[in-house]
C-alpha positions as CSV (number, residue, x, y, z in Angstrom):
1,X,7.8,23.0,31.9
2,X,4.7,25.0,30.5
3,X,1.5,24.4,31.7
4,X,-1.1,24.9,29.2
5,X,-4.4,25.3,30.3
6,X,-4.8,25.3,34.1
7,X,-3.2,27.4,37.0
8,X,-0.9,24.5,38.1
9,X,-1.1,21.0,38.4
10,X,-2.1,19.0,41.1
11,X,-0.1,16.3,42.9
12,X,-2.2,13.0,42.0
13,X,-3.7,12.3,38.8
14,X,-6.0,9.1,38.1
15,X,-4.3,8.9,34.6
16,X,-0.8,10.8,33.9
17,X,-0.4,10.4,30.0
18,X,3.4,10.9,28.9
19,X,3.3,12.1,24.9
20,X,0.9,13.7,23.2
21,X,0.4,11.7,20.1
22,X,-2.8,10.2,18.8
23,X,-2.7,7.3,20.9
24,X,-1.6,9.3,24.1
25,X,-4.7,11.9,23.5
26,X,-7.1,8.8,22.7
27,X,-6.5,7.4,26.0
28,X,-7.0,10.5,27.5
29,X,-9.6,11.8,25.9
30,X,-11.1,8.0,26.3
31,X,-10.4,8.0,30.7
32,X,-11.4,11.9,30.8
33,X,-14.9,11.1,29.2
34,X,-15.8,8.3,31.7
35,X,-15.0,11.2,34.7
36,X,-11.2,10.4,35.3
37,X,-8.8,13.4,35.9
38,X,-6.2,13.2,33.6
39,X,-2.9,14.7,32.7
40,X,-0.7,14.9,29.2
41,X,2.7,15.7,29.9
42,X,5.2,15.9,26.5
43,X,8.4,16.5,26.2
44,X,8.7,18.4,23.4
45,X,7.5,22.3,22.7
46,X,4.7,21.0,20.9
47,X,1.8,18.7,21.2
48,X,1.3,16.0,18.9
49,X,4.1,13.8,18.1
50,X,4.7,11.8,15.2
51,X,0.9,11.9,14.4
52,X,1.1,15.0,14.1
53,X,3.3,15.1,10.9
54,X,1.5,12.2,9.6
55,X,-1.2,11.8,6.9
56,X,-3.7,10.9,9.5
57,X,-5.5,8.2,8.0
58,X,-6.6,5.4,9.7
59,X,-6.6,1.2,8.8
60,X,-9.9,-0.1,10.4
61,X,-10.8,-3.3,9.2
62,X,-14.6,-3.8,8.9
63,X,-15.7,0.3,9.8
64,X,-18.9,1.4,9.9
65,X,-18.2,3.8,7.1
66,X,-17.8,0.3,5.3
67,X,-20.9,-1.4,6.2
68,X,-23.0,2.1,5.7
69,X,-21.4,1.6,2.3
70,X,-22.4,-2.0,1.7
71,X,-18.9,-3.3,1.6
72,X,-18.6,-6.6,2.0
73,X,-15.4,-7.1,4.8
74,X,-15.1,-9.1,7.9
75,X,-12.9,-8.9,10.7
76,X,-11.8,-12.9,9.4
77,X,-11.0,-11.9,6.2
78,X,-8.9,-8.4,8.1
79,X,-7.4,-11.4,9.7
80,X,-6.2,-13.7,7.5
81,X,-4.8,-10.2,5.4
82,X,-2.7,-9.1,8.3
83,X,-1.3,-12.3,9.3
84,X,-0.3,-12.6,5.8
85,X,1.2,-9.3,5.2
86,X,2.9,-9.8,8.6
87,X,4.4,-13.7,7.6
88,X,2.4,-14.6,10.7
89,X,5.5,-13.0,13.3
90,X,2.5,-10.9,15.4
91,X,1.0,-11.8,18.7
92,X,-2.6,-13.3,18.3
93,X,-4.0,-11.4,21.3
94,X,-2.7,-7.9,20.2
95,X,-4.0,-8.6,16.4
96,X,-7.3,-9.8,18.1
97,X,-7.9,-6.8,20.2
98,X,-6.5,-4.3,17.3
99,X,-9.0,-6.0,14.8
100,X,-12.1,-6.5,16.9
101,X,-12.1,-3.3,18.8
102,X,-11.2,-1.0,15.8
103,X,-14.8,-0.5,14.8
104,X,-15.7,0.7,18.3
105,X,-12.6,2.7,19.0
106,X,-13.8,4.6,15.5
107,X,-17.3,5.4,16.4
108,X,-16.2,6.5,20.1
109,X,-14.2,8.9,19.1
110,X,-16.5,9.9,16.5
111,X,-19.9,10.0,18.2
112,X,-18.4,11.0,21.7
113,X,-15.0,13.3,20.7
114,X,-16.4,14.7,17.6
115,X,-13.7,14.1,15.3
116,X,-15.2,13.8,12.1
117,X,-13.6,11.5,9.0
118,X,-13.6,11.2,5.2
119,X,-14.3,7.6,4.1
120,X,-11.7,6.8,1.3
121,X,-13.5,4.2,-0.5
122,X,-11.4,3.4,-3.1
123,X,-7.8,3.1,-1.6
124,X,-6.8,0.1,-1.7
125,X,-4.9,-2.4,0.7
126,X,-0.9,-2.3,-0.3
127,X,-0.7,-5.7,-0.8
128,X,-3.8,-6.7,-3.2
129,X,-1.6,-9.8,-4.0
130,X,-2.3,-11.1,-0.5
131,X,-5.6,-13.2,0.5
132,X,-8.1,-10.8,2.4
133,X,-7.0,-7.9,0.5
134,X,-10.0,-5.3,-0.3
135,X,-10.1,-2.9,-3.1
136,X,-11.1,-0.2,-0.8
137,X,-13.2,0.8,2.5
138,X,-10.7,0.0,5.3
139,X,-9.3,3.7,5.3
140,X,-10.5,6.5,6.5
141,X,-9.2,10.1,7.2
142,X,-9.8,13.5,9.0
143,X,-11.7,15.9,7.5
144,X,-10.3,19.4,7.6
145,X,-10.9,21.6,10.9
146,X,-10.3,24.7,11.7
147,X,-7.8,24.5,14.9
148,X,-7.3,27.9,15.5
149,X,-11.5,28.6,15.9
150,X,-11.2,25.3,18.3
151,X,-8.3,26.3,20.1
152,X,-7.3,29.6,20.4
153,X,-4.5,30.3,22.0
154,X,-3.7,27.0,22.7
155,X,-3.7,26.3,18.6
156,X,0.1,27.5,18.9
157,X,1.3,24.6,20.7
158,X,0.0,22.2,18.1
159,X,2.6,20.5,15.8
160,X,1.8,20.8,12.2
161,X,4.2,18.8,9.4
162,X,4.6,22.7,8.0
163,X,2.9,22.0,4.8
164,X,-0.5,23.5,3.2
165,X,-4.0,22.4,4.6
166,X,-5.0,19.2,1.8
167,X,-6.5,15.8,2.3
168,X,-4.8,13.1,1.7
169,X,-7.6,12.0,-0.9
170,X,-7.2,15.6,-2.6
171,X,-3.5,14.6,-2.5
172,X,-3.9,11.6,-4.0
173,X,-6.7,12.9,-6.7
174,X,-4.4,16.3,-7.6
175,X,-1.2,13.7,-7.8
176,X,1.9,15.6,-8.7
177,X,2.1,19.3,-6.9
178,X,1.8,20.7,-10.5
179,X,-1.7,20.3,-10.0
180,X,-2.8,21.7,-6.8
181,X,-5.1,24.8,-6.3
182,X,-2.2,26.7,-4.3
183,X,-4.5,29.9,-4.0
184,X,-7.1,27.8,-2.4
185,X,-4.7,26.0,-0.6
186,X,-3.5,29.4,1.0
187,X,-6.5,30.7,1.6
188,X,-7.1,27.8,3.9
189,X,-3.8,28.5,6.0
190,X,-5.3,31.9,6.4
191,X,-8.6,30.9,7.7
192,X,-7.0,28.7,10.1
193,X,-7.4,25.2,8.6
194,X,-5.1,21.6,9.4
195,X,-5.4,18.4,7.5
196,X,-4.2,15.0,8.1
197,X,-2.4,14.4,11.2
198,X,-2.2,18.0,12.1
199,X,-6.5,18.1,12.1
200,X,-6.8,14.9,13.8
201,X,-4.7,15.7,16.8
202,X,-6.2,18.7,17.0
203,X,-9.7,17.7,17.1
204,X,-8.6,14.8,19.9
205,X,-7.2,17.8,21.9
206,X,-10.3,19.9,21.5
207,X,-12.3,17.1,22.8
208,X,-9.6,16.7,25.6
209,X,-9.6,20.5,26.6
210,X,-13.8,20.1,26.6
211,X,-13.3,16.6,29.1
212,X,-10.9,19.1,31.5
213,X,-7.4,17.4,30.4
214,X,-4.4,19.1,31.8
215,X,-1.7,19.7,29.6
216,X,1.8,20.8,29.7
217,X,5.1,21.0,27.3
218,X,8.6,21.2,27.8
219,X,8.1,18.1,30.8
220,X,10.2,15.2,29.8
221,X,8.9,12.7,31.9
222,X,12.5,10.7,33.0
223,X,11.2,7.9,36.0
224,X,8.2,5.8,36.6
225,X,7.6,5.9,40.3
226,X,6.8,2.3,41.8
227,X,8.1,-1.5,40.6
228,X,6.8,-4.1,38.5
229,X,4.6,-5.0,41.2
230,X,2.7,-1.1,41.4
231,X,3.5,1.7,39.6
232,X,2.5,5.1,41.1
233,X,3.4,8.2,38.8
234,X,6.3,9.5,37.3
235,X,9.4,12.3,38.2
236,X,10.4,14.9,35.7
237,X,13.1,16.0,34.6
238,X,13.3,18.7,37.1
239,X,12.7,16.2,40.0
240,X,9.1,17.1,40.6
241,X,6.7,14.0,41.5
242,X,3.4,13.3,40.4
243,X,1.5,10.9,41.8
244,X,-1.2,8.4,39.5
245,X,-3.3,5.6,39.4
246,X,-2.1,4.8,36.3
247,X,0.4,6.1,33.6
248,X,0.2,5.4,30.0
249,X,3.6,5.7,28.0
250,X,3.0,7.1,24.0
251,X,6.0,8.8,23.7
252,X,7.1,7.9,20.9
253,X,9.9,5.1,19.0
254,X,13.4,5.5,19.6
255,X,14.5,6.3,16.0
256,X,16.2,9.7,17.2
257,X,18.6,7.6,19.7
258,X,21.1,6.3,16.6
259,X,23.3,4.2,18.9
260,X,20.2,2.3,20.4
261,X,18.4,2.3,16.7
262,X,21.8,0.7,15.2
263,X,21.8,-1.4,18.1
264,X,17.9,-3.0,17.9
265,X,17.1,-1.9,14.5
266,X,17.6,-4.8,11.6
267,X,19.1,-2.8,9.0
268,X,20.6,0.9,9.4
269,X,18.1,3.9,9.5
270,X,19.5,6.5,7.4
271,X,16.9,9.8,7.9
272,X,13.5,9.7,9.9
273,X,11.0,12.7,9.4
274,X,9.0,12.2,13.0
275,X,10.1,14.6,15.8
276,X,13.7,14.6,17.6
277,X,12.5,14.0,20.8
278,X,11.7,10.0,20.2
279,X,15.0,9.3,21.9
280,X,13.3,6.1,23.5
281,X,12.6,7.8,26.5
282,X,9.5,5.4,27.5
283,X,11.2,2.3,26.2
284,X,14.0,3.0,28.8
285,X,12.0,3.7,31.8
286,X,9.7,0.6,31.4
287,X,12.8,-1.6,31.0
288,X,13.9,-0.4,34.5
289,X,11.5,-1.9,36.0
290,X,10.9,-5.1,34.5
291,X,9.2,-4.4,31.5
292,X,9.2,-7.2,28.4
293,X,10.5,-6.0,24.7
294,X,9.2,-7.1,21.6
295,X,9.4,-6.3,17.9
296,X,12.3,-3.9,18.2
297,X,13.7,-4.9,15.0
298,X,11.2,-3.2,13.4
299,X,10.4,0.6,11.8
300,X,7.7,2.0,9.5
301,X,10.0,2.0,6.9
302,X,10.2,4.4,4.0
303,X,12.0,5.4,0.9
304,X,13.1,9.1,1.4
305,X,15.4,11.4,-0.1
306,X,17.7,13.9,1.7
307,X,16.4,17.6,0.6
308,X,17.4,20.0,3.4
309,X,13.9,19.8,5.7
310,X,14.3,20.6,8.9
311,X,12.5,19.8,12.1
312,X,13.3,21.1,15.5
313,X,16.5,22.1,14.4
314,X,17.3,18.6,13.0
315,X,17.6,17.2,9.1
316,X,14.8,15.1,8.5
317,X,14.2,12.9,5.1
318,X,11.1,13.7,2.6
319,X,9.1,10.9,2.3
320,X,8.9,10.3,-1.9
321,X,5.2,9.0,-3.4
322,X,4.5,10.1,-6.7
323,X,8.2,11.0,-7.5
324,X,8.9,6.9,-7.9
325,X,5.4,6.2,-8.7
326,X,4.6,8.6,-11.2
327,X,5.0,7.5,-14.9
328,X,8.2,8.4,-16.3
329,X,10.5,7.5,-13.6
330,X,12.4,4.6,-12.4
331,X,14.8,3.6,-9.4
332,X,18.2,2.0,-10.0
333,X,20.6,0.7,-8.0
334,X,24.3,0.5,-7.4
335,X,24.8,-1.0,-11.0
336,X,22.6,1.2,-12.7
337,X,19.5,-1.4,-13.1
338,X,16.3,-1.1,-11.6
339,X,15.9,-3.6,-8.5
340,X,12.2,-3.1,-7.9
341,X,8.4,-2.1,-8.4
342,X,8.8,1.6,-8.2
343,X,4.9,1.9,-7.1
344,X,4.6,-0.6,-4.5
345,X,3.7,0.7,-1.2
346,X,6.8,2.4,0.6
347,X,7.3,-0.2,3.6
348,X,8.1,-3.0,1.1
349,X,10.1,-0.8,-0.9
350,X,12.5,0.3,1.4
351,X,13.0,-3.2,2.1
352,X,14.4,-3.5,-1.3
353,X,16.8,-0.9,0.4
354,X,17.8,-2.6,2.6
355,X,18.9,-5.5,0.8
356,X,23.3,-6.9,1.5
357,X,25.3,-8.5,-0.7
358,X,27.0,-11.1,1.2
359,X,29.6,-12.3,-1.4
360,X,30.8,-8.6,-2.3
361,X,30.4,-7.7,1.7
362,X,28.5,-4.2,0.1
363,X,24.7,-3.7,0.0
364,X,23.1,-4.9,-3.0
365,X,21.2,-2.0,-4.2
366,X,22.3,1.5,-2.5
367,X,23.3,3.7,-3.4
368,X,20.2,3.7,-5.4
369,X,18.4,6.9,-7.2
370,X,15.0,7.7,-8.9
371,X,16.0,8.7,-12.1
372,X,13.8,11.0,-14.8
373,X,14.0,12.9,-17.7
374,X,12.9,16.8,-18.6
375,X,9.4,16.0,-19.5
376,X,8.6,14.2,-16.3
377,X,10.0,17.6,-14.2
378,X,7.7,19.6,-17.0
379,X,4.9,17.7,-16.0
380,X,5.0,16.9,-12.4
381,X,8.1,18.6,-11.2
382,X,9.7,16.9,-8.2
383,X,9.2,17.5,-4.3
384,X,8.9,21.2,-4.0
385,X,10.8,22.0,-7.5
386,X,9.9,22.7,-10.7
387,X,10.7,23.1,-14.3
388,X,12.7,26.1,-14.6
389,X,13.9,27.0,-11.5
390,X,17.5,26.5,-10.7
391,X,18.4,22.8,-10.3
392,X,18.5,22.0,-6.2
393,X,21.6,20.4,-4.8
394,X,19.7,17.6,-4.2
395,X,18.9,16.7,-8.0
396,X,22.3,15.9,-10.2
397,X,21.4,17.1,-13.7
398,X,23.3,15.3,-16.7
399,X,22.8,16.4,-20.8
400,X,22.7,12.6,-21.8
401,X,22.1,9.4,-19.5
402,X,25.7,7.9,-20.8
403,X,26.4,11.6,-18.8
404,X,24.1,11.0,-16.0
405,X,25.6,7.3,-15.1
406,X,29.4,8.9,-14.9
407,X,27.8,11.0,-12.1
408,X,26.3,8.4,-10.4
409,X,29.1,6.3,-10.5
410,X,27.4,3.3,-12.1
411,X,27.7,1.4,-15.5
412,X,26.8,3.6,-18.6
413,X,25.6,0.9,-20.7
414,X,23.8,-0.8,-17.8
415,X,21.5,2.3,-17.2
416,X,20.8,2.8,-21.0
417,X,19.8,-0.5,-21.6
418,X,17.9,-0.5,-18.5
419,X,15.8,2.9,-19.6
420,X,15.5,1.8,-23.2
421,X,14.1,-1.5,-22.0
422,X,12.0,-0.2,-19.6
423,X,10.7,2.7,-22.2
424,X,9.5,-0.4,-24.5
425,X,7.5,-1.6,-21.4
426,X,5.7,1.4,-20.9
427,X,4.7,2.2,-24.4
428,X,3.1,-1.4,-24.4
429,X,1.9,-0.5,-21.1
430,X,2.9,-3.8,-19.3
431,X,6.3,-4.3,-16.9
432,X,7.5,-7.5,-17.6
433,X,10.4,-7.4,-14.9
434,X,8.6,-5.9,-11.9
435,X,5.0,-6.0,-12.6
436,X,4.8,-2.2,-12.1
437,X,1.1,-0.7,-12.5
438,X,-0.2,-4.2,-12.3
439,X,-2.1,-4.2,-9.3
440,X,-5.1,-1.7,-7.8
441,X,-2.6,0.3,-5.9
442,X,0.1,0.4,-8.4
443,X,-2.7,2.2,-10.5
444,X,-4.2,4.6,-7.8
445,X,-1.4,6.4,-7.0
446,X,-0.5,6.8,-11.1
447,X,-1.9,9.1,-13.6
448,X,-5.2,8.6,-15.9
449,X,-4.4,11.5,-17.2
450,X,-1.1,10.8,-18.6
451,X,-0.9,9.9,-22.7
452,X,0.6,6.1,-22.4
453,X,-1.4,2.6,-22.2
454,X,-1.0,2.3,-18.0
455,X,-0.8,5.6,-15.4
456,X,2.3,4.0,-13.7
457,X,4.1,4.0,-16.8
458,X,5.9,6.4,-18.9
459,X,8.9,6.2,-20.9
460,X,12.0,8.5,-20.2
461,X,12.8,10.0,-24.0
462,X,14.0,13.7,-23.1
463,X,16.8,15.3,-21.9
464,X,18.6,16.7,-19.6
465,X,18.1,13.4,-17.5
466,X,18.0,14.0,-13.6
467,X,18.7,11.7,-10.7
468,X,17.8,12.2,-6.6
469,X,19.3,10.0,-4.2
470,X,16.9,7.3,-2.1
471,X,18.0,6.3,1.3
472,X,16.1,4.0,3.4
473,X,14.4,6.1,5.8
474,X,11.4,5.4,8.6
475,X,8.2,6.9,10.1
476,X,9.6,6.3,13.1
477,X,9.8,2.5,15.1
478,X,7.0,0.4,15.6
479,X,8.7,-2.1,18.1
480,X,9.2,-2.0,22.0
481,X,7.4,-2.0,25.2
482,X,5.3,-5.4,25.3
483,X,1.1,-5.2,26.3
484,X,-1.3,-7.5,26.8
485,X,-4.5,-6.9,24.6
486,X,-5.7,-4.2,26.9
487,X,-2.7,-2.6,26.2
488,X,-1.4,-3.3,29.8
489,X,2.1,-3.4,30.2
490,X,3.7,-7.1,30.8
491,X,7.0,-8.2,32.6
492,X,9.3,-10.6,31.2
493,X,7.5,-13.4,32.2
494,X,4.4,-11.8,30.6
495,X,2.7,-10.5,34.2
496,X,0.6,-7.8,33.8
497,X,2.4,-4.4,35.0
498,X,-0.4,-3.2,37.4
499,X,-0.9,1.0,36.8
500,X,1.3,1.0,33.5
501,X,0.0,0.9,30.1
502,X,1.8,1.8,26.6
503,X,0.6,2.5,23.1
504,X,1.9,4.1,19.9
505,X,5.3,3.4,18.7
506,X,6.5,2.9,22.1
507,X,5.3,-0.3,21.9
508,X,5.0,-3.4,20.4
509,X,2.8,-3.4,17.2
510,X,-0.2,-5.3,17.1
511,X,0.7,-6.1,13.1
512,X,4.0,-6.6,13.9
513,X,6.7,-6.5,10.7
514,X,3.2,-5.9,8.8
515,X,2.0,-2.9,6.8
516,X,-0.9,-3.8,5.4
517,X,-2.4,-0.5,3.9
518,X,-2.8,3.5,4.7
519,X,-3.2,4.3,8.4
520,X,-2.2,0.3,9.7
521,X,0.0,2.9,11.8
522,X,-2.8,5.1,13.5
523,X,-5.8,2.7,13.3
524,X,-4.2,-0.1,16.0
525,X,-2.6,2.2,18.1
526,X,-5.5,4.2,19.1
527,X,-7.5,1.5,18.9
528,X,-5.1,-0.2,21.6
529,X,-5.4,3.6,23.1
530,X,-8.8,3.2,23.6
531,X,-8.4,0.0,24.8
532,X,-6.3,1.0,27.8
533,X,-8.8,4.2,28.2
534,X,-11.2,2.1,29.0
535,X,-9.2,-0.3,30.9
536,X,-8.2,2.2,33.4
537,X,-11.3,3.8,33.5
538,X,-13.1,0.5,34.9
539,X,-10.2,0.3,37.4
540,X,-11.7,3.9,38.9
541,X,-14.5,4.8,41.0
542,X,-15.7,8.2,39.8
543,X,-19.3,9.9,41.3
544,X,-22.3,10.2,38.8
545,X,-22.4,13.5,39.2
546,X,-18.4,14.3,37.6
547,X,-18.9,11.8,34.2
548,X,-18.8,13.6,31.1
549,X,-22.7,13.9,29.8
């Protein structure tokens, strides 16, 4: 165990934190500012979790940003969009608090932590199909900020997804990687600059360090001290004891334990691109003692390829955006025919995934690929690669597509026919089978600058031809320990745990299966974060004289 920044730790704590992802540091950071001494204990090297190595936006239904804006959005109309996009499988009072607190948790950690956000607003909700659905002003993101001024020494410990300082909304204006500024872009990893996840942890453990939050790495957290009827702190690893009023478990899904992920999961996870160290850890010590379980069926799903990315030693998957959603590529399946809307939001997609063919006891669609010609890798290139370097392992390269199918193993005539009818859709502009580039979103994440009819669609007329596997792959889970909407911890029988909280993807989600648009990860788990902040902190006595100013 490393302590960061304090001489050694003490041997009661009102608040013992275990993880140090966004929700972990916003109930920290929420307790610490109302005078509470608080500890952050993670297991890993690093601080910051899976938010870390996320885009860092945020879902917050009826923001400020949005009524500065004159947007016209309503916590009903958030309602009736999330119960739809979730087939009404969430529980009300963790929907209620995620919805109607949201707005508060945002301008707390705004007006009080000074993290600072970009107002996105014109991305739209994923499922613009669905009543309640808003064209944009529900998502928000961190701006940049420049950790290593913030944090000095202590910037060394943050987790950072290893890519270049951008915005997600630069991301998403630029498009392909073609067309980033790269010497900017370098310039800012000189000066010290993070973006997305890696800015907006970092900001919530500047504002921790400034409220006198203790943190240490390398301290995997293994028991909760007490029962269901009390719990009183935790033991390390190591066997050391720590004493607390409460403790707060954000330490992440259990995607990294495969035997308990094939075991709860619904469908196989094939790659994750969070850390290695969300084993479950939490999960299993809140089950000890009586804890309830619910949604554990359930991941943030995503279509990724297998490139050779590393993390912490381990493989992880590449999440793919404009490489299926770009115009001039397609996904087939199994039988060389496309199986879905290629631009559709990822969650939904990698349902398509995950699809089984009960007849032919196989799956119905994988192994699937997105496939592309020469002029799409001209353009955009794909992932890190492009036109003219030496074809990765990870692309299989064929002269003709009659070529390309033989090393995919699926029907040649099937994947003809299926380009040459879906090149006839995309010089007209309009996807007859799949209804690709149809909706808002469809069209956001194309490209107005491309020459055919719709920026989702673009024929494939020039080869070589190129293929890259798709597995389904996940953010990480999004099911587990059960909370009531104060994101207390609850028994089987739906008791409230007293001194145990949980938030993140240790938990249960309040949106449950749902993924209703950009950030519906971080936005209800820091709201419930802030939510058991301020639970605990009313629990606590603390003198005038030591609350923050």
């Amino acid at each position: 165990m490393k302590i960061l920044n304090a001489d050694n730790l003490a041997n009661h704590y009102d608040l013992i934190v275990v993880g140090s992802g966004a929700g972990g540091l916003t109930a920290a950071a929420t307790a610490a500012h109302a005078g509470l001494s608080v500890l952050v204990l993670e297991k890993a090297e690093l601080l910051g979790g899976t938010s870390a190595v996320s885009g860092g936006m945020l879902w917050v239904v009826d923001n400020h940003y949005a009524r500065e804006a004159g947007f016209a959005d309503s916590k009903q109309a958030g309602r009736e969009y999330v119960e739809a996009v979730a087939r009404g499988r969430g529980r009300a009072e963790l929907l209620d608090a995620a919805l109607l607190h949201g707005s508060d948790m945002l301008e707390f950690i705004e007006d009080e932590l000074d993290v600072k956000f970009l107002f996105l607003d014109n991305f739209p909700d994923y499922r613009q199909d669905l009543p309640g659905a808003v064209h944009g002003g529900r998502t928000i993101e961190p701006q940049l900020f420049n950790y290593r001024e913030a944090l000095g020494k202590l910037a060394d410990y943050v987790r950072t997804d290893g890519r270049h300082p951008y915005t997600m909304q630069e991301y998403e204006t630029w498009g392909a990687f073609t067309k980033f500024p790269w010497d900017e872009l370098n310039k800012r990893v000189e000066d010290g600059f993070a973006a997305k996840g890696h800015a907006l942890v970092a900001m919530l453990i500047a504002a921790c360090i400034r409220l006198n939050v203790t943190f240490a790495v390398d301290a995997r957290v293994t028991k909760l001290l007490g029962d269901a009827q009390q719990v009183t702190g935790i033991e390390l690893e190591e066997g050391h004891t720590i004493s607390a009023g409460s403790v707060m478990i954000a330490s992440g899904g259990f995607e990294w334990d495969r035997q308990l992920a094939d075991s709860l999961l619904a469908t196989r996870l094939y790659t994750m691109c969070s850390p290695p160290t969300n084993t479950g850890d939490g999960l299993k010590m809140a089950q000890r003692i009586g804890a309830a379980t619910r949604g554990t069926r359930e991941a943030w799903w995503a279509p990724m390829s297998i490139t050779g990315g590393m993390r912490d030693g381990e493989p992880i998957g590449s999440l793919l955006r404009f490489e299926r959603q770009g115009p001039g590529s397609i996904m087939v399946n199994r039988h060389g025919q496309r199986f879905a809307n290629e631009a559709q939001n990822y969650n939904d997609l990698a349902r398509c995934l995950q699809s089984w063919d009960s007849p032919n006891n196989q799956t119905l669609n994988t192994p699937a690929h997105v496939v592309f010609d020469q002029s799409y890798l001209d353009r955009y290139g794909i992932l890190d690669h492009r036109s003219g370097q030496p074809t990765p392992d990870y692309l299989i390269e064929a002269a003709t597509l009659e070529e390309l199918a033989t090393k995919l193993n699926v029907p040649a005539g099937n994947l003809t026919a299926t380009v040459e009818r879906f090149n006839q859709m995309a010089l007209k502009g309009v996807d007859e089978d799949f209804g690709r580039g149809d909706s808002e979103y469809d069209r956001y994440w194309g490209d107005a600058d491309s020459p055919w009819p719709n920026p989702s669609l673009g024929p494939l007329q020039q080869g070589p031809f190129y293929a890259m596997e798709v597995v389904n792959g996940a953010f990480g889970t999004c099911g587990g320990i059960a909370t009531d909407g104060n994101a207390q911890v609850i028994d089987v029988d739906g008791n409230p745990i007293p001194g145990l909280f949980a938030a993140g993807n240790a938990s249960e989600s309040p949106y449950a299966s749902g993924y209703p648009g950009a950030g519906a990860t971080l936005g209800p788990l820091m709201t419930m974060a802030y939510q058991a902040g301020r639970t605990i902190a009313a629990t606590v006595r603390v003198p005038a004289e030591s609350h923050a100013s």
